[in-house]
N, C-alpha and C positions, 0 to 999 in steps of 0.2 A: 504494500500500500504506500504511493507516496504523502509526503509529509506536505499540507496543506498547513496557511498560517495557524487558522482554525485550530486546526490539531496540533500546532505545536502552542500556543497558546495552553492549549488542555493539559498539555505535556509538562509545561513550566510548573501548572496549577498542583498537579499530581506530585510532580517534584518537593514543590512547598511543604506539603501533605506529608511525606516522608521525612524530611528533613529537618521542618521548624519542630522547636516546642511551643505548642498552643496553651493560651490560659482558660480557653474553652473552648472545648470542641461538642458541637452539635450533629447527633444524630437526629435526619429525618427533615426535609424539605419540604414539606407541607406549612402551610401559614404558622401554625406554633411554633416551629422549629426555623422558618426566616424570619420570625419576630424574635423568639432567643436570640439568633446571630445579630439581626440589628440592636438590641439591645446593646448585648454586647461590643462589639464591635465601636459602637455611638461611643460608648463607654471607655474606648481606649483599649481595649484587651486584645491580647491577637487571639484573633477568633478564625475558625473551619469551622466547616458546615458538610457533611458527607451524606448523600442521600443513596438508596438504593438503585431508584428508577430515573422516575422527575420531578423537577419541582410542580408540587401540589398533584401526583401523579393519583393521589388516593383520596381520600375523604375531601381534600379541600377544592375538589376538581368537580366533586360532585352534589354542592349544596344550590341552596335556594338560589345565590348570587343575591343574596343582604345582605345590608348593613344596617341593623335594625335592635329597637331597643329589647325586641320582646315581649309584643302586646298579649302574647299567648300563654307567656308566663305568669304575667298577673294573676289569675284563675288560681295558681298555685302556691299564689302566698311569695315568690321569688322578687321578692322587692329591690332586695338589695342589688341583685344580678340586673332588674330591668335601669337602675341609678348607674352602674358602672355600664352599662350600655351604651344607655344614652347619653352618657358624657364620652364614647369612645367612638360613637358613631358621629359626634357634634367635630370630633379631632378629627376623623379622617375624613370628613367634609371638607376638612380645611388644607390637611397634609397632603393628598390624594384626589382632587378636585376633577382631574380628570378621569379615574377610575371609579371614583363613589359621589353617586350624585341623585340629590332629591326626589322621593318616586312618592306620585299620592295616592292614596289607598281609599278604595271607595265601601264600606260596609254595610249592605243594605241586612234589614234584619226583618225578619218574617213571623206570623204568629205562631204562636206555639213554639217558637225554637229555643233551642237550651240555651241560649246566653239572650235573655231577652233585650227589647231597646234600651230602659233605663239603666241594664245592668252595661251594655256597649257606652252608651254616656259616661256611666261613671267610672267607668273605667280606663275608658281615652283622658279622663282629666285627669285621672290620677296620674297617667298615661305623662301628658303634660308638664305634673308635675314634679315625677321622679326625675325629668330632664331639665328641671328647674325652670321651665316655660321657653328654655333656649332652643327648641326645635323648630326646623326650619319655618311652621306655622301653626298655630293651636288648632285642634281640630274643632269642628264644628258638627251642631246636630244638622240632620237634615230629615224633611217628613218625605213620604212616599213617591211625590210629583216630582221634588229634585230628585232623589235617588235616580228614577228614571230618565229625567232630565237629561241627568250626569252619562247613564249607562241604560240606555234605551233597550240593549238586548237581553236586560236581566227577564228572568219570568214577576212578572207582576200581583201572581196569584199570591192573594197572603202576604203583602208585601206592606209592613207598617212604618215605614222611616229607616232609619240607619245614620250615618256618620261618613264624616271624612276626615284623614289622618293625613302623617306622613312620615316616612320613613327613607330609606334609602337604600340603591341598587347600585350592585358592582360586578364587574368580570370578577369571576374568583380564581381562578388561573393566573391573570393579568395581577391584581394585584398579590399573589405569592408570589408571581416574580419580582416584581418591585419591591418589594420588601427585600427579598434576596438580593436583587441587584444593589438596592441601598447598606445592604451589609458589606458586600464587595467595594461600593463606593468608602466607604470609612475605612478599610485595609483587609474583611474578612476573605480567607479565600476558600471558595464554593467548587466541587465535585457531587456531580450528576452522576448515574449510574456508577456508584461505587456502593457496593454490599459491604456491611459490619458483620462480619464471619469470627470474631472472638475477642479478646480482652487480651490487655497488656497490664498485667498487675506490676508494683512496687515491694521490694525486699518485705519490706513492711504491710503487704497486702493488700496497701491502697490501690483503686482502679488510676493507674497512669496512665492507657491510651488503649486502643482500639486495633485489631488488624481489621486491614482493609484491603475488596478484592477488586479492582476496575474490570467492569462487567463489559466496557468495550475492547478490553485487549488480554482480558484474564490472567494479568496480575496483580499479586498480593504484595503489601507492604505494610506496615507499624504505623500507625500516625501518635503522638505523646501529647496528652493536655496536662493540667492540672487538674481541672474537671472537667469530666464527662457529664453530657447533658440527653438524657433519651426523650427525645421528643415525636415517638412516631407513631401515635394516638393508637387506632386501633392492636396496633404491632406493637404498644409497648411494655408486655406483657412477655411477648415472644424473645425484645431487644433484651431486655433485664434480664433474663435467662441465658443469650447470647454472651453476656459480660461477666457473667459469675451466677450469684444463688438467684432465683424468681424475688421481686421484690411484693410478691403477694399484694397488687396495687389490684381497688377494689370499682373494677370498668365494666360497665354494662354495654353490650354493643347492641343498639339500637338502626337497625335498619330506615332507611328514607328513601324512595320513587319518588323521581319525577318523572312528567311526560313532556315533548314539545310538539306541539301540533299547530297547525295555519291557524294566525292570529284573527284572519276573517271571518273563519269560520263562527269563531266564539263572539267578537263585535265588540270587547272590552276596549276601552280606550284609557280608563287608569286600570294601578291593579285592582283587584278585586280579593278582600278578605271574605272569608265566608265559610260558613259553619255546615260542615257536609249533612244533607236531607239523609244520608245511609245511616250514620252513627254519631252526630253528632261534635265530628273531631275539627277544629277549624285548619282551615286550609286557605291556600294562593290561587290566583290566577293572573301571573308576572307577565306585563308584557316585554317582549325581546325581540324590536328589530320585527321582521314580517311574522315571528310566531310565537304563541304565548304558551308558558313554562304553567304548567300546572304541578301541586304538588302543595306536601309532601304527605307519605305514608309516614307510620309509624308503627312498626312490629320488633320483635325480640327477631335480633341475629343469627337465624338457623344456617349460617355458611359463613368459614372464616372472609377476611377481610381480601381477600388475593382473588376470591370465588364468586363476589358477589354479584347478583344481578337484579336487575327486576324480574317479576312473575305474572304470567298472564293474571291471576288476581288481581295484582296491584294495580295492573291495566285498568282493569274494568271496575276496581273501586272507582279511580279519576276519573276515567270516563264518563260511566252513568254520575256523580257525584257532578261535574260540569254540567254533563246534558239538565240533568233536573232544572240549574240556577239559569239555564243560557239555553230554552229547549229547538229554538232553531239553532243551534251549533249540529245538534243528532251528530255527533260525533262516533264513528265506528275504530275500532284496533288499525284499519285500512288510513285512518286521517293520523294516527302518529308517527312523527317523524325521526323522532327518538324516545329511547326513554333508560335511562342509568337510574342506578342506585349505590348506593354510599353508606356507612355506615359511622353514626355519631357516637366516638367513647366517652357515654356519660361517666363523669365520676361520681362513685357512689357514695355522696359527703353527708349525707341525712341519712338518719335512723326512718325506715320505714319507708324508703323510694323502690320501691320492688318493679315500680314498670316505666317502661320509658316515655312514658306520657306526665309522669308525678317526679322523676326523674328529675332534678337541679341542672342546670346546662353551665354550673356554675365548675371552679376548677379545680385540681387540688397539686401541690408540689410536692415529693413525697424525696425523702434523702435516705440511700442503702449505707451499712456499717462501712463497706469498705469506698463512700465519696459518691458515687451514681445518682446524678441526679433525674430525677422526673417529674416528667410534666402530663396532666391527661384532664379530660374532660374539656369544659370551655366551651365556645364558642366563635367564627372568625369574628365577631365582632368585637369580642375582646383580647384579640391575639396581644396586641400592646401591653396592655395592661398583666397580661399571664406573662410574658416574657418581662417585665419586670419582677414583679415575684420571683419567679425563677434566677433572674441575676442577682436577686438578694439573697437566695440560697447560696447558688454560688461564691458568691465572699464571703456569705459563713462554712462553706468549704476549705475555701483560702484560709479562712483563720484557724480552725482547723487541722492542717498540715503544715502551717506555720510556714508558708510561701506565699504570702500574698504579692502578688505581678506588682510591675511599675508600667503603669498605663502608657500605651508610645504613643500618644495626645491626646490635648485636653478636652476632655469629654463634652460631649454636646447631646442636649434633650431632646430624647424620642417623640416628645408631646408637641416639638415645635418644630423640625426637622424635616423639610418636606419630603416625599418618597421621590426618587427619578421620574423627571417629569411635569411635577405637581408647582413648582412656583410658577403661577402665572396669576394675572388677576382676571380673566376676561375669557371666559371658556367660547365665548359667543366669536371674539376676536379674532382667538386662536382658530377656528374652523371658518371662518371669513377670509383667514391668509389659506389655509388648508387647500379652499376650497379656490381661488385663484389659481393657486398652483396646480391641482389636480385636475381641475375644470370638473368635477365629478362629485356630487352633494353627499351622495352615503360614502363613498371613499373618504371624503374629507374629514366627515365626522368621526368616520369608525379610527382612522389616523390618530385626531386627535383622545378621543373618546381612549384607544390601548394606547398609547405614547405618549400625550400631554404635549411639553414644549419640543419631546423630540422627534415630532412628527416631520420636520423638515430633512433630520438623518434616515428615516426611513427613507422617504422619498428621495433624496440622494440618489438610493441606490438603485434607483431610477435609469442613471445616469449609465450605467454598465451595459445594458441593451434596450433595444426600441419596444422590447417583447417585456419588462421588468414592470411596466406602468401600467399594463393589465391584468384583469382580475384572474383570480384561481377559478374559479367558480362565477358562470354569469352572473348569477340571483346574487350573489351574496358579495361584501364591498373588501374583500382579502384581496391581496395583491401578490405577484411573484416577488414583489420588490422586498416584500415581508419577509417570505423565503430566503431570500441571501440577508437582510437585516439579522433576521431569527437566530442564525448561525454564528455567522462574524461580530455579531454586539448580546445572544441573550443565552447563549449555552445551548442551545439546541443542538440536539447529536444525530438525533433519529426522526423521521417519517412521523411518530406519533407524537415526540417535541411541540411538529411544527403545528400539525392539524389538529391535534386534541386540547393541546393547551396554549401552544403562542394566539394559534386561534380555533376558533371552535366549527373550523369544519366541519368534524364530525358527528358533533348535536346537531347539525343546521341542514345536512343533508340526507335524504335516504339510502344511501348508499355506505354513510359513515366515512366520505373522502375516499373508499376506495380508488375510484376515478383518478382525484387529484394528487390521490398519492402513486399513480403509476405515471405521472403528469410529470411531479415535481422530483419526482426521485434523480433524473440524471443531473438538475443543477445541484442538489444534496451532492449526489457522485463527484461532482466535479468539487464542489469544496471541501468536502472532507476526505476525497483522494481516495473514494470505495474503487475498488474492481467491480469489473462487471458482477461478478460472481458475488461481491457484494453489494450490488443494488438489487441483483435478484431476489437474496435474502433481506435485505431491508424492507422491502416489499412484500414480501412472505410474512415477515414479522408483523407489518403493519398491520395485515388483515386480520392475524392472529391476536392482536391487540384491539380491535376495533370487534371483532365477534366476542373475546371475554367480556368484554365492556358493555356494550349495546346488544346484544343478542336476551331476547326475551323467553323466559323458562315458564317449562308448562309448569 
C-alpha cells in the first residue's frame, strides 16, 4: 500500500500513542468519551483518546439528535437532571451554534390521554423554570384551533389544546466529532479504529496504560497514562474487565428505535411531542431535512451492544402510533427509509429504577482499586458536564499516586470555548456567503449547518476537480468535496466514516449508501493508497456495516 499524506498523518498519530506518557488516556469515542478528552485536554493534560471503531460509531450515532432539557423526565421526579440540562443545552446553543440549534415543539393533547392538558401546562413551566426562564422562548398554552393552526395534519378527533415549547436539534455524529476534533485542537491526540485488547499494570499494580491493537494495519503496541478513563457506555462493563477485575458498575441497557420516513407524508412542520394512543409512552416526530425521524422505543436490551437492531415490532409500534396522531400519513413498513437502534447505558443511581422508562438518564463516575476510571449513564446533553466530573476524578487519581502532571498550558473553560467551527455571530450570514459560493441553497446550509465557519475549507476542496462540487446523492445536499475534506481534515478511514457518520447517507437513503459507496470508494483509494484489492474489500465491508446496522429483524 503506498503511503498517502493521510496515512502518514495517522502514522505520526499512532507513533505518539506509543511513545508519549499521557496524563489521560481515554477509552471510547462516543460523545462521553470526546467530552473527557476535551475536558481534558482544555485543561492542559496530555491527553489520547483511542476508540475501537468510530467516533460516535455506537450509541451516540444512534439517538434522537437532541439537545434537550428532558421534558419526559419531569413525570419522574428527575429535576435535578432536567436543571443540569437545561443549563447544558443553553451552553451548547452558544458553543456549537452551528451544530445545535433551536427546534419548537408542538404538543397537542387529546381527551382522555394520560398526561392531560393542565398537567402539559404545568409542566412546561416548570419546564421553564428548571432553565431558569433562559430558554430560547417560554412556552405557551395553546386551545385546539391553534394546535391545528400550527399542525393542520394532526387528527382533530379528541383534540382539547396542547402547548408549545422549545428545545433543541443536533447532528449527533457531527457534533462527537467536534468535540473530538476540539480535543485535538488543545494538543489531545485521537486514534480511530484502534481496539483496547489489555492493560499495562504498575510494579505497584496501579493500571498505567492500555495495549492497543490498530485494526487498520493489525498492530499492537502499549500506550502509558497516569489515568485510565473507560468511557465506552454500553461496552463499559466488557472495557473494565478488558483492564483487570469487572468493576461490577451497575448499567441497564435500554434499547431505543427510531424510524425515518418522507417528511410529507406525515405534514409536520414543527416537531411534534406526543403521547402514543398504543400505550401511553411519549414520543417525537423530528423533522430532518425532506424526512421526519420518528421515535423512540423503549424496551430492556435483549442483544449485546455490537448486535443491535431494530425489530419489525418496533416498526409497527411507530408506525400505527404516527398513523393514529397524522391519519393521512397511513404510513406502511414500505414508506421507511431507515430505521436503527441504539442502546442507552442507564446508570442504575436510585434505589428502585428497575425499568428503563423510571430509569435516571442521570450519570455516575465510578473509581477501581487499582486507578480505572469510569464513566456511564448520562445523556448527550450532558456530555460536558459528565466529563467534568470525570476530570475531577481524575486528579483525585493524580493525588493518589502522588504524580500529579504539570499542565503544558494554561487551561481554558469548556463552558466558554467554542467547538471547531462554532464562533460566529450570524448563522443567517454564514449561509448567505455559503450560498454565493455554492450557488446551491441546501448545499449551503447543510455546509454551514456540519462545518460552521469552516464551510469555506470544505469547499476549497472544490478546487481539486470540476466533479468535487457535486452532490453524492441527487436528493440529498452531501458533496464529493466532503469526501476528500472527510479524510484529509476529520479522521475518516473507511467507506462507513464517510457515509454513516461524517454524513448520514445512510439514514437518508434506501439503499443505506450502498450506491454511493461503490461511487466514492476509488477517490477513498486514491487517498489513502488502498489496492484494488483493497477497495474491493472496503466495499465488502461497507455493506457489511450498513446490513448490521439498518437491517430490520423479524
Amino acid at each position: 500500500m503506498s503511503i498517502s499524506p493521510e496515512t502518514a498523518d495517522r502514522r505520526a498519530s499512532l507513533t505518539r500513542l506509543a511513545d508519549d506518557l499521557f496524563d489521560v488516556l481515554v477509552i471510547g469515542g462516543g460523545i462521553t468519551g470526546a467530552g473527557v478528552a476535551r475536558e481534558a485536554a482544555l485543561a492542559g493534560y496530555r491527553t489520547a483518546l483511542v476508540e475501537r471503531d468510530d467516533f460516535a460509531a455506537g450509541t451516540s450515532s444512534r439517538s434522537s439528535r437532541l439537545v434537550h432539557g428532558g421534558v419526559r423526565y419531569l413525570e419522574h421526579g428527575h429535576l435535578g437532571l432536567v436543571f443540569e440540562s437545561s443549563h447544558e443545552r443553553r451552553l451548547l446553543l452558544q458553543l456549537a451554534p452551528h451544530l445545535v440549534r433551536p427546534l419548537a415543539f408542538t404538543w397537542p393533547v387529546y381527551r382522555g390521554a394520560r398526561v392531560p392538558r393542565w398537567k402539559v401546562r404545568a409542566g412546561l413551566l416548570l419546564y421553564d423554570a428548571l432553565a431558569l426562564f433562559r430558554n430560547v422562548q417560554a412556552h405557551e398554552g395553546l386551545n385546539a384551533a391553534e394546535v391545528l393552526e400550527r399542525e393542520p395534519a394532526l387528527t382533530s378527533e379528541g383534540l382539547t389544546g396542547g402547548a408549545r415549547y422549545w428545545d433543541a436539534a443536533t447532528n449527533d455524529t457531527r457534533l462527537t466529532l467536534a468535540t473530538a476534533l476540539g480535543a485535538a485542537a488543545s494538543g489531545a491526540v485521537l486514534a480511530n479504529h484502534c481496539a483496547v485488547e489489555g492493560a499495562v499494570h504498575s510494579a505497584n499494580g496501579r493500571l498505567a496504560g492500555v495495549t492497543v491493537r490498530d485494526v487498520l494495519t493489525d498492530t499492537t503496541f502499549a500506550v502509558r497514562a497516569r489515568v485510565v478513563v473507560n468511557a465506552t457506555g454500553p461496552w463499559s462493563e466488557a472495557t473494565a474487565a478488558l483492564t483487570g477485575e469487572s468493576q461490577g458498575t451497575q448499567v441497564l441497557g435500554s434499547a431505543g428505535t427510531h424510524i425515518a420516513v418522507p417528511r410529507q407524508r406525515i405534514g409536520n412542520h414543527d416537531a411534534i411531542t406526543m403521547v402514543s394512543p398504543l400505550d401511553g409512552r411519549v414520543m417525537f416526530v423530528l423533522p430532518s431535512g425532506p424526512h421526519a425521524i420518528v421515535g423512540t422505543t423503549e424496551q430492556p436490551a435483549r442483544r449485546g451492544p455490537d448486535e443491535i437492531r431494530a425489530t419489525e415490532t418496533d416498526v409497527t409500534y411507530l408506525l400505527q402510533s404516527v398513523n393514529r396522531m397524522f391519519p393521512h400519513a397511513a404510513l406502511t413498513p414500505d414508506d421507511v427509509i431507515s430505521a436503527w437502534c441504539g442502546i442507552r447505558p442507564l446508570a442504575m443511581t436510585r434505589a428502585g429504577a428497575h425499568s428503563a422508562n423510571s430509569a435516571s438518564r442521570e450519570h455516575a463516575v465510578l473509581h477501581r482499586a487499582d486507578g480505572l476510571v469510569s464513566v456511564t449513564g448520562g445523556k448527550l446533553t450532558t456530555y460536558r458536564a459528565m466529563a467534568a466530573d470525570v476530570l475531577a476524578q481524575a486528579r483525585r487519581e493524580f493525588a493518589t499516586s502522588g504524580s500529579a502532571p504539570v499542565p503544558i498550558h494554561a487551561p481554558l473553560p469548556s463552558a466558554s470555548t467554542p467547538l471547531p467551527g462554532g464562533a460566529f455571530a450570524s448563522r443567517d450570514a454564514l449561509i448567505a456567503e455559503a450560498r454565493a459560493a455554492t450557488q446551491d441553497h441546501a448545499v449551503a446550509e447543510h455546509l454551514v449547518h456540519a462545518h460552521g465557519t469552516q464551510w469555506q475549507k470544505v469547499w476549497r476542496s472544490t478546487h481539486h476537480t470540476s466533479t468535487d462540487a457535486g452532490r453524492l446523492v441527487e436528493t440529498l445536499p452531501y458533496t464529493w468535496a466532503e469526501v476528500r475534506y472527510t479524510v484529509q481534515h476529520e479522521l475518516a478511514c473507511t467507506l462507513s466514516d464517510v457515509l454513516i457518520r461524517r454524513t448520514h447517507v445512510a439514514f437518508e437513503t434506501r439503499d443505506h449508501g450502498r450506491g454511493a459507496a461503490e461511487r466514492i470508494a476509488p477517490l477513498m483509494a486514491s487517498l489513502l493508497g488502498w489496492s484494488d484489492e483493497e477497495r474491493v474489500a472496503a466495499v465488502a465491508r461497507y455493506h457489511a456495516d450498513v446490513t448490521r446496522l439498518f437491517a430490520i429483524d423479524a
